[in-house]
N, C-alpha and C positions, 0 to 999 in steps of 0.2 A: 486375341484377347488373353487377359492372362486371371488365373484365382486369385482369387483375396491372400490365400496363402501365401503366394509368391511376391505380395507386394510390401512395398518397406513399411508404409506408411497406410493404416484404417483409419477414417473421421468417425468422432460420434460428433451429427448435429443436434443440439443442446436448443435453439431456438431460433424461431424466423424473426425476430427482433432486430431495428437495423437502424445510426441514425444517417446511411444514405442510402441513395434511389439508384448504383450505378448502373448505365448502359449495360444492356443483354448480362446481368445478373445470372450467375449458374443457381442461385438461392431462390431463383425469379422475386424476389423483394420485390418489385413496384408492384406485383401484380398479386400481394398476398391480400387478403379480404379481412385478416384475423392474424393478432401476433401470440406467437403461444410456447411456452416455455416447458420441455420436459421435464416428468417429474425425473424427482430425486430415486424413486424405485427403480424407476425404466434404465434411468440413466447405470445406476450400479449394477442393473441383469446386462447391460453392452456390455458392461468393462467385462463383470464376468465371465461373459459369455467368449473373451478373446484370447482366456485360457488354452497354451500350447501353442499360442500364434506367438509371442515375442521370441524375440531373437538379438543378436549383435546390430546395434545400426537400425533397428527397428523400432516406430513409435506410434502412440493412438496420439492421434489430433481431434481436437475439438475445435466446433469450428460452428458455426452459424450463417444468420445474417452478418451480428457483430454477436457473439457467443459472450461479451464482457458485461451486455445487457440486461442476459439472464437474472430474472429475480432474485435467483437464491445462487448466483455466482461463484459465490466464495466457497458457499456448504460443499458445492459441487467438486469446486475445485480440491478442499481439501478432501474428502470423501474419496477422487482420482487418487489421491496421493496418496491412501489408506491401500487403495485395492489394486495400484498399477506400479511399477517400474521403481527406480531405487529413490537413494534419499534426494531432499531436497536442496536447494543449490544456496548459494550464500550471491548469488548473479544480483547488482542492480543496487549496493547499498551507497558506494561512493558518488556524487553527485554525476549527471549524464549530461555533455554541452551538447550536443549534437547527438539527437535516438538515431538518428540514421545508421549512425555508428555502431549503436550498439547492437541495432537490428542487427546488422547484417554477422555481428559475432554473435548473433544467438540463431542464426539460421543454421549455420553449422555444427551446434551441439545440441545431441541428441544423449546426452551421458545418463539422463534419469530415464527416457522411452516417453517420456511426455511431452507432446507440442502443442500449442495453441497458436489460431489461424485469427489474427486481428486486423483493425483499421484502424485502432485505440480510439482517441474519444472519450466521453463524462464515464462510460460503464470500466473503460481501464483507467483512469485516473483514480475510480472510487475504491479499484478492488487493485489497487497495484502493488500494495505490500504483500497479499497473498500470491498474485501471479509471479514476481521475484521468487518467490519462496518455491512454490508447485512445480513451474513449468520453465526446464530449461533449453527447450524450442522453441523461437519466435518465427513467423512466418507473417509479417508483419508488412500491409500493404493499403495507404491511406486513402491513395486514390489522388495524386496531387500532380504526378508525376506522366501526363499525357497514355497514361496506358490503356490499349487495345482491349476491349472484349467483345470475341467473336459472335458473332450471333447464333444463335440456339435456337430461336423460336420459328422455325421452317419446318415443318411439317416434310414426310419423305414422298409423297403425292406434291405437293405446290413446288417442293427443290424439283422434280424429277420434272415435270410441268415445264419450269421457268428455265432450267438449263439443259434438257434435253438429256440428260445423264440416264445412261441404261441401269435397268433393275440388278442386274447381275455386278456393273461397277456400282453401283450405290451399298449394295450389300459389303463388297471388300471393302469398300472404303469403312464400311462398319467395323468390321471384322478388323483393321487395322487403326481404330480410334485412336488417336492421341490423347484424349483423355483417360483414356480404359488404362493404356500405356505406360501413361507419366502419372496419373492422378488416384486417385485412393473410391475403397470402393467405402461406404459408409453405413452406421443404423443410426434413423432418426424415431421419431416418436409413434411411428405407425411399424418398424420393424427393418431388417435389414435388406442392404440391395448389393449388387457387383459393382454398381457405377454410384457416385456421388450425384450424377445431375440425374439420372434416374430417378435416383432417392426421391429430389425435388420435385420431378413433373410426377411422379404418381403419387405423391402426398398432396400437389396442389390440385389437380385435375380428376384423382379417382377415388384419392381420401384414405391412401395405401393398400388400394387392393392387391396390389403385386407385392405387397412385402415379402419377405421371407421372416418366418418366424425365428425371433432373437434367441436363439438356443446354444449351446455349445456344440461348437464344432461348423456352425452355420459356412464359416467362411474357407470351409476347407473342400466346396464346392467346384467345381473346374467349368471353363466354359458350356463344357456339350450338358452341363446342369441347369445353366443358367434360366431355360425354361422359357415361360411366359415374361420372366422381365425382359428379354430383349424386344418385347412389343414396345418399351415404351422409346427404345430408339427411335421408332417412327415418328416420334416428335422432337428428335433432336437434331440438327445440322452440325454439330460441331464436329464429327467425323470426316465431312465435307469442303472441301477448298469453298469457302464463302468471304464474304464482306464484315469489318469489322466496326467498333464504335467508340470513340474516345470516349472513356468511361464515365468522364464528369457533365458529358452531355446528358444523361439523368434521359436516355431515349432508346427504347430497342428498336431494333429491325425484326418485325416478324413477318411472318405469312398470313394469307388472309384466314386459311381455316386458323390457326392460332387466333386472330382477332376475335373469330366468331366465337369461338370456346372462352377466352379468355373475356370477351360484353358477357354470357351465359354467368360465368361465375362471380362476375362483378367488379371486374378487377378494376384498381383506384388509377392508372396510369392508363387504360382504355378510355375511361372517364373523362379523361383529363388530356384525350389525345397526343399521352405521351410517348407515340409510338411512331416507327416509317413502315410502312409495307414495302417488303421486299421486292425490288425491280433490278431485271438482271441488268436492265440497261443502265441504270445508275449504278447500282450498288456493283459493282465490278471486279471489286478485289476479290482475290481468291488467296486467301489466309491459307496458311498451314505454319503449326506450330510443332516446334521440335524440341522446345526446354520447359523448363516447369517455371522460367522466371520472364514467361514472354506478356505476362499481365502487368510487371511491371511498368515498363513503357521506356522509352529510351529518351524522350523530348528531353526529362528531369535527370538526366544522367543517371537512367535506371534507380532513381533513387527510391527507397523502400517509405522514408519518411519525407514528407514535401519539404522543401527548405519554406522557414517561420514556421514549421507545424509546431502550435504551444497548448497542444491536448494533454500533455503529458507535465508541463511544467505549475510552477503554484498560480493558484487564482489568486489567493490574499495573503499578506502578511501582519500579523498584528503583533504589539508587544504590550507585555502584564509588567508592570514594575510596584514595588512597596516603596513609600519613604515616608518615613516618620522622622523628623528631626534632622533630614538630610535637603532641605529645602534649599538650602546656598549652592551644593552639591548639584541637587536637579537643575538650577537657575545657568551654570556651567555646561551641562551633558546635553538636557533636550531640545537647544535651539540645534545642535547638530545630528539627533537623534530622529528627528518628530519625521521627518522629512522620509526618510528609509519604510518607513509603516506607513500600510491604508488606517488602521487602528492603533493606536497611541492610552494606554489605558495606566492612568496614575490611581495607586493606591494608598487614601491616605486615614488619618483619625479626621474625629472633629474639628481639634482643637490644635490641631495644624495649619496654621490659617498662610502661613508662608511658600507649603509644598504648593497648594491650593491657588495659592495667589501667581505661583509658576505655572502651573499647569494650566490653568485657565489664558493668562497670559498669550499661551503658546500653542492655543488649540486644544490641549490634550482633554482627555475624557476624564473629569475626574469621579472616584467611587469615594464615598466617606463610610468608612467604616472602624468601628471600634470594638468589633472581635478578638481583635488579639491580644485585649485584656482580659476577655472571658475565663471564668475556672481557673480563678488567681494564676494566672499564665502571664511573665514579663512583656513578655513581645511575641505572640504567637503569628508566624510568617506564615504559616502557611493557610490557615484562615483567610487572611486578607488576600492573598496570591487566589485563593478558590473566589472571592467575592470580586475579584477584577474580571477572573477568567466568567464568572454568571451574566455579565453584561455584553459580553461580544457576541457580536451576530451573525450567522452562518460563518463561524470562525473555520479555517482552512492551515497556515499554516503559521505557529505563533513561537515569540521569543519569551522570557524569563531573563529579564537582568534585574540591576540597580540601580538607584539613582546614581550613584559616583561611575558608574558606566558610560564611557561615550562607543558606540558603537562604530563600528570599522563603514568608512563614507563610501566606500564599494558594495555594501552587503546586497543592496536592493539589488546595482545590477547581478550582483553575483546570485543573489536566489532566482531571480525570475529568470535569467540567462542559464538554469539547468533546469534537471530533471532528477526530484530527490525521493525520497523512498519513504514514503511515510511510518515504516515497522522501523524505522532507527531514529535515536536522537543525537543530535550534531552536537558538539562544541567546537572551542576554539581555544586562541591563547590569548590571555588577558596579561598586560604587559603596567606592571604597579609602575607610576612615577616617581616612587623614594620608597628604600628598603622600608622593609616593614619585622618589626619584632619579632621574630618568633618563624620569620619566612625565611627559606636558604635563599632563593632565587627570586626575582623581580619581576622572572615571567612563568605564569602559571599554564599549561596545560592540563587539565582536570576539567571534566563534565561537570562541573559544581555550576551555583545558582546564577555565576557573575553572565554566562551566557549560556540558556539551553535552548536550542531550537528544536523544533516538534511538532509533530501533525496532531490534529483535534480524532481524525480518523485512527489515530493507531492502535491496534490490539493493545496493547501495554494499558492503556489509561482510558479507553472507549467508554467502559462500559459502567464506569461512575464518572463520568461527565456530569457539570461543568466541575462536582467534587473530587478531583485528581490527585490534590495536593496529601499530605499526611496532616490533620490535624492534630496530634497528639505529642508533638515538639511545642516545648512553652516557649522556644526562644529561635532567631533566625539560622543557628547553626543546623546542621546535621542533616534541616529538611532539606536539603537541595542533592544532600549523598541521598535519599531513601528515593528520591522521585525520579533521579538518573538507574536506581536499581531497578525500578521496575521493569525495565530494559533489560536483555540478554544481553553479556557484556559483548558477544559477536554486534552488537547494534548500535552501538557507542561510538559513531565516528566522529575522529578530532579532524578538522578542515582548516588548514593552518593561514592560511592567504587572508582570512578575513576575521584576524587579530582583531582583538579590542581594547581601549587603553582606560587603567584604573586610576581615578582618585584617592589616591593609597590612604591607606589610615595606620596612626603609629606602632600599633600591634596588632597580632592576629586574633580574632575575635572581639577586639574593641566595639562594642555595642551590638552584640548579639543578642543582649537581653536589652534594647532601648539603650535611647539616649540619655534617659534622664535617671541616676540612680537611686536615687531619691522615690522613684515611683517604683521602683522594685523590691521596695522591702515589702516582707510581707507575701509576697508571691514565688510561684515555681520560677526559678531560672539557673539555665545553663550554667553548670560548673567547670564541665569539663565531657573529656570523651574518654572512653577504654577500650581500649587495641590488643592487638597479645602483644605488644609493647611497654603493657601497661596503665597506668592511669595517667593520663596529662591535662591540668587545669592552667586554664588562662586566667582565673579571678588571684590564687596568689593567696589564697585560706593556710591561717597557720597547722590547724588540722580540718579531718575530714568532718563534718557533718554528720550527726548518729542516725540520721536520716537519710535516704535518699532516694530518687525516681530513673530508671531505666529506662529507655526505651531505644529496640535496636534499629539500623538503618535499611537492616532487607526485610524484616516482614512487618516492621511496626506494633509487637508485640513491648508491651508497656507494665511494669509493676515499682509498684511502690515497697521501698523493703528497711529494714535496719540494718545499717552499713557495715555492722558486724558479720551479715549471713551473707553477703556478697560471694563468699566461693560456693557456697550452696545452688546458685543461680545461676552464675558465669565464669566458664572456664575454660582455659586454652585447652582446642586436641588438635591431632598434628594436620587437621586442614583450615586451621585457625580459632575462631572463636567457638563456644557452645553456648547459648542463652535460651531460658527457661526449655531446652531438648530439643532445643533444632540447631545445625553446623549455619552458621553466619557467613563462613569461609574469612574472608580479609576482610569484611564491612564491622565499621566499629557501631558501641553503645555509646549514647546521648547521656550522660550524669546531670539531673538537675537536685536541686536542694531548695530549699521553703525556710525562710527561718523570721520569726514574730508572726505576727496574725494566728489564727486558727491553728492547733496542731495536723501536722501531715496525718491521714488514715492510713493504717501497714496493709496491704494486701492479704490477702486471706490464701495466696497461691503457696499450696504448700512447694517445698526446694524441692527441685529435682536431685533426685537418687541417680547419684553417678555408679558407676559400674566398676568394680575393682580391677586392677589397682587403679587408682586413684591420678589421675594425669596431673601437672602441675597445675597449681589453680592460680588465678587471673587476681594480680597482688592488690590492693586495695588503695 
């Protein structure tokens, strides 16, 4: 037998939560009465308690029934990553055809000292941008692939009974476990043990009488310590040349006293006479296991991930689109579009009776809304973008284009055919069919609005759902740079294969404040943007406006100012932008201007006090 010391690999079990029942279960799952999640306390005295245990090549695993289950998953997980092993990994952002694959390169790095022991399933698909992130050990096993597990529930009276096997060999055979061996010793929610299936049968059966208290140093124990846990051997066979059980048969093999103990505490697979009692004259094989990857199974070509497993890939795809005044446009794009999306969601006015009469036409969902005239705003995009995305139903994984957008006739298979990361957002290249004003190139690569793909789940925009968008852009520009920023730029991937082709329009910016100009007098609208390049307007004003409205693309920070005080406000330093005292870096400001109607109100924000000397300031 060997210490906890000396082994590469400690489990903490997190939860007997599971969504399967497999054959001779080391978790005994079929046979638990009660599913129960450690707390978040318990959990942080394990980790710390395994101070002076890391090392080279060394890692804690977490591990459960299915450990992705756990309630508070995520807390946990990041919490792990607070108090254990190095940084976090950047594993898992470009799309995944095959997990199989990727398992098995995550089986071999151990570079952070973190592992996680799964079957994936609803609980890793919900928590998968945080598990990419925490854990860059996957030990990843679904159950798909014919694999063996040996029976454990023989009691060392009924084995020694049924095979004749002397007390003296049954003991070495102990003493030279393969699990003790190859397998990790573990602490679950009643305290720690030398053996991981230990752990299980005296949490299920005694209620952790045998624990060892979670303390520091607990695991620096040697066998001649081990003490009273070695009674709970007596209930284990897997030391044992015994019989094994393809796993998806959802049946163990026990002995009869296991039966009897296991009807006492109720267990739901007794019940349910999910069970064989052990006969030497059937059950016959005599297993012995020598690697730690013999649960896989060999039928599925030892595979870690079942081939078709699509636990991990999207459930839905939907897309949000605005069009006001681009109705001919939509009439074009969504007979080839509609088809790619479970959900199809057109944004449009009242008084758009053309989008409408397309969209309807052709299936699509329409939302009538006339927000984006609100708070004399020309054409407020991102209102109505928030008023498409309030009407989708248990949304999962959703696009952002336009109506002059035809989307790439591959996308469906190519989303549902991977495995994508819900902590990043996608784009693509949108490819203009005639130059366009003001553009160098024909084909754009940028995260911008023409194509964003995105999880409903993601940190970045969760936690003001279905309000994601920025409302505080009057016009369609700029919002689609501020909604890509919320994103770390590490999470911005471009996926070039599934291009999209534009219905160009003859300059850049053309109708960013509406279609109709006529309905913009009078309201805020887009003039232009400012970069540390500068001011650049697409309107073509013989001067500037004594007026005017900010608002920048990374935090959405908004003031109204007189266009004379603009270096008081916004000024280049050498990491790019500075607006009202925060670094922008390379993300520009929104310029709108108001002019008839109502006068503009100046904000009352006094300038920010730049620090001498004075950097050059951001020309007007």
């Amino acid at each position: 037998m060997r210490s906890p010391a000396d082994m590469d690999i400690v489990q903490i079990d997190i939860s007997t939560k599971c969504h399967l029942k497999c054959s001779n279960c080391t978790r005994l799952i079929p046979h638990q009465t009660q599913r129960a999640d450690m707390e978040l306390e318990t959990f942080e005295r394990a980790v710390q308690s395994m101070e002076g245990w890391n090392g080279p090549n060394k890692l804690i695993g977490i591990i459960a029934g299915e450990p992705t289950l756990h309630a508070n998953f995520e807390q946990i997980s990041l919490r792990f990553a607070e108090l254990w092993g190095g940084d976090n990994t950047n594993n898992g952002k470009f799309p995944i055809k095959d997990f199989n694959d990727f398992a098995n390169e995550r089986l071999f790095d151990r570079s952070n000292g973190r592992g996680l022991w799964t079957s994936l399933g609803a609980g890793f698909y919900r928590n998968y941008e945080t598990i990419m992130s925490v854990y860059s050990h996957f030990n990843t096993n679904t159950h798909e692939s014919a694999g063996q597990h040996q029976a454990l529930l023989i009691t060392r009276a009924d084995y020694i009974a049924a095979t004749g096997i002397s007390e003296l060999q049954w003991e070495q055979n102990r003493d030279n476990c393969w699990v003790q061996k190859l397998w990790s010793a573990t602490i679950n929610d009643k305290g720690a043990y030398f053996c991981e299936v230990a752990g299980a049968i005296d949490r299920l059966y005694f209620g952790g009488k045998h624990a060892w208290p979670v303390e520091h140093g607990w695991w620096q124990r040697q066998p001649g310590d081990f003490g009273d846990q070695l009674e709970l051997c007596n209930y284990c066979a897997l030391a044992q040349p015994g019989p094994s059980q393809l796993d998806i048969l959802e049946r163990d093999i026990i002995s009869p006293q296991h039966r009897d103990i296991l009807r006492k505490l109720g267990s739901p697979a007794i019940k349910k006479h999910n069970y064989e009692i052990f006969d030497r004259e059937l059950h016959k094989q005599k297993r012995e296991v020598e690697s730690r990857d013999n649960y896989v199974g060999n039928d599925g070509a030892g595979r870690r991930v079942g081939i078709g497993h699509n636990s991990t890939k999207p459930k839905k795809l939907s897309c949000v689109l605005v069009s006001v005044g681009y109705g001919e446009a939509l009439a074009q794009t969504l007979p080839r579009n509609i088809d790619q999306f479970d959900d199809m969601i057109v944004v449009t006015t009242s008084t758009d009776l053309r989008t409408q009469e397309v969209a309807a036409e052709h299936g699509a969902t329409v939302v009538i809304s006339d927000r984006c005239f609100d708070d004399d705003h020309a054409f407020n995009k991102g209102k109505m973008l928030n008023d498409g995305l309030a009407v989708l139903k248990e949304p999962d994984w959703i696009v952002f284009t336009d109506a002059d957008i035809a989307v790439n006739p591959q996308l469906r298979d190519v989303m549902f055919g991977h495995s994508w990361n819900p902590g990043c957002l996608y784009f693509t290249a949108r490819r203009d069919n005639a130059p366009v004003e003001g553009q160098f190139d024909k084909v754009n690569l940028e995260p911008n609005g023409y194509f964003q793909l995105f999880n409903a789940r993601a940190k970045a925009i969760r936690d003001t759902w279905p309000k994601i968008v920025s409302e505080d852009f009057c016009s369609a520009g700029s919002v689609d740079t501020w909604f890509f920023q919320q994103w770390p730029v590490a999470n911005l991937i471009g996926i070039t294969d599934i291009e999209v082709d534009h219905i160009s329009s003859t300059s850049l910016g053309l109708n960013w404040n509406g279609v109709d100009p006529q309905a913009q007098e009078g309201k805020w609208r887009q003039l232009g943007i400012l970069t540390t390049n500068g001011f650049s307007s697409f309107l073509g004003l013989e001067a500037m406006p004594p007026v005017i409205k900010l608002t920048d693309t990374k935090f959405g920070q908004t003031i109204v100012i007189d266009t004379k005080d603009l270096e008081s406000y916004a000024r280049i330093i050498p990491t790019g932008l500075e607006f009202l005292g925060k670094d922008l870096g390379k993300s520009h400001i929104h310029v709108a201007f108001k002019d008839g109607g109502a006068p503009p109100v100046i904000s009352t924000l006094p300038p920010t006090v730049a620090p001498a000397p004075a950097p050059e300031a951001v020309p007007a």
